[in-house]
C-alpha positions, -999 to +999 in steps of 0.1 A: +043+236-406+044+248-370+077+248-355+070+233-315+085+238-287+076+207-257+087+220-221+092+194-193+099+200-154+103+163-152+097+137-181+129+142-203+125+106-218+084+113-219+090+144-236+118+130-265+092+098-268+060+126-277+082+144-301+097+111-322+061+098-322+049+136-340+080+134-362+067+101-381+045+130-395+053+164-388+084+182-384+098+172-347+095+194-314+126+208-301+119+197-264+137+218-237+134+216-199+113+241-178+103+244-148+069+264-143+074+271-103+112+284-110+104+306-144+135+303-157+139+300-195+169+283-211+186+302-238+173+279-265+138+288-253+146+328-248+159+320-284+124+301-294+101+327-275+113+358-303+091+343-327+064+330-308+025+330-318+009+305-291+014+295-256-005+265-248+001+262-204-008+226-195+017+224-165-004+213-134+007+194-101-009+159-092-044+172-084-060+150-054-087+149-039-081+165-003-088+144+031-091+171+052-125+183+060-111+215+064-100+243+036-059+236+033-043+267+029-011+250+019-028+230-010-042+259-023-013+281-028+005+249-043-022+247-068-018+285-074+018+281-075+013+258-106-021+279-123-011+316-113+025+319-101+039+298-127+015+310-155+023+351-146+059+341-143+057+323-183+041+351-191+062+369-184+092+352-200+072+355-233+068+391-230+097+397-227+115+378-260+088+381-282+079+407-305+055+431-290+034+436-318+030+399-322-003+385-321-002+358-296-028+333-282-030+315-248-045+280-241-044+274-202-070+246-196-098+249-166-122+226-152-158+214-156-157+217-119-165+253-121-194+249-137-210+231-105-220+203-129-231+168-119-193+159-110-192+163-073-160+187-065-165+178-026-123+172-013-113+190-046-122+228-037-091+242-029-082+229-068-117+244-077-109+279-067-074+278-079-089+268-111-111+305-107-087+327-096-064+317-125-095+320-153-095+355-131-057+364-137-060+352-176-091+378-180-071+407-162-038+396-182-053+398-219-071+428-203-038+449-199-023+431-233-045+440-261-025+419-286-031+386-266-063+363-269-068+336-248-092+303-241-100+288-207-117+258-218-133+243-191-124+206-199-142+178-189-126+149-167-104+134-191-083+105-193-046+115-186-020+104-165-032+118-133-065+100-144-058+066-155-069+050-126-106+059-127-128+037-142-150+043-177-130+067-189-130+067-223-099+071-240-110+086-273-126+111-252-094+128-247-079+141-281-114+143-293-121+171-267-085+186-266-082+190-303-119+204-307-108+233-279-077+242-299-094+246-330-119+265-313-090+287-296-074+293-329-106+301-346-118+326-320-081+343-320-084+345-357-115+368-359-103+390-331 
């Protein structure tokens, strides 16, 4: 009974194919373009953001491992372009049309790879500390706006489309694990 709002940078015809295939069921997505790294909202989304009760972030750049045996300053900021720029700047943007009493919860994905797990991170760490300074900002942010509740999940290595060339993963995996966190998100904002 949700009313959705898809965002794409890039993808129109991605986007419109997502929200026909949730319309066989459930009310369809208004899609509308946005681009995270320009923070610009359309007045359709300006329009969308006055009634607003959850933000899920998923916007990310292709995320490669790095050749370079040495830190890459210029990777890093890209990442934090996507995962701190771009987030602060949608933040923002909701702020700003929604109601400020509103109750309003935040799902911005991390990774496993903070959690120094058995996945090796080695040619990844500039995406690694990206992925910590932005579970940084999110802390500060909800910090300073009391009426805001996020989750941070750190997700496993899932299969998506920047993943669909690695072998064994399982493709079940993915909605399994992404709708378990959202639950959990909407649970935890619920008995705040």
């Amino acid at each position: 009974g949700a009313s959705v709002m898809l965002t794409y940078s890039v993808g129109r015809e991605d986007a419109a194919r997502v929200a026909k295939e949730i319309s066989v069921q459930r009310p369809a997505p208004t899609i509308c373009a946005y681009n995270v790294l320009e923070g610009t909202a359309s007045s359709a989304m300006r329009e969308f953001l006055s009634n607003v009760t959850h933000v899920y972030c998923l916007a990310s750049p292709t995320i490669a491992r790095s050749d370079s045996k040495q830190w890459n300053p210029a990777l890093f900021t890209h990442y934090c372009d996507f995962y701190i720029s771009g987030l602060a700047s949608l933040l923002q943007q909701v702020k700003q049309h929604a109601d400020a009493n509103a109750d309003i919860g935040l799902f911005m994905p991390s990774t496993v790879f903070l959690d120094n797990s058995s996945e090796s991170t080695r040619g990844f760490e500039e995406y690694v500390v990206a992925k910590a300074a932005a579970e940084a900002f999110i802390d500060s942010f909800v910090k300073e706006n009391r009426n805001w509740h996020a989750s941070a999940p750190r997700l496993p290595r899932l299969l998506t489309d920047q993943t669909s060339g690695i072998k064994n993963l399982d493709e079940t995996q993915t909605p399994e694990v992404i709708v378990g966190h959202l639950r959990g998100a909407i649970r935890q904002s619920q008995h705040v």
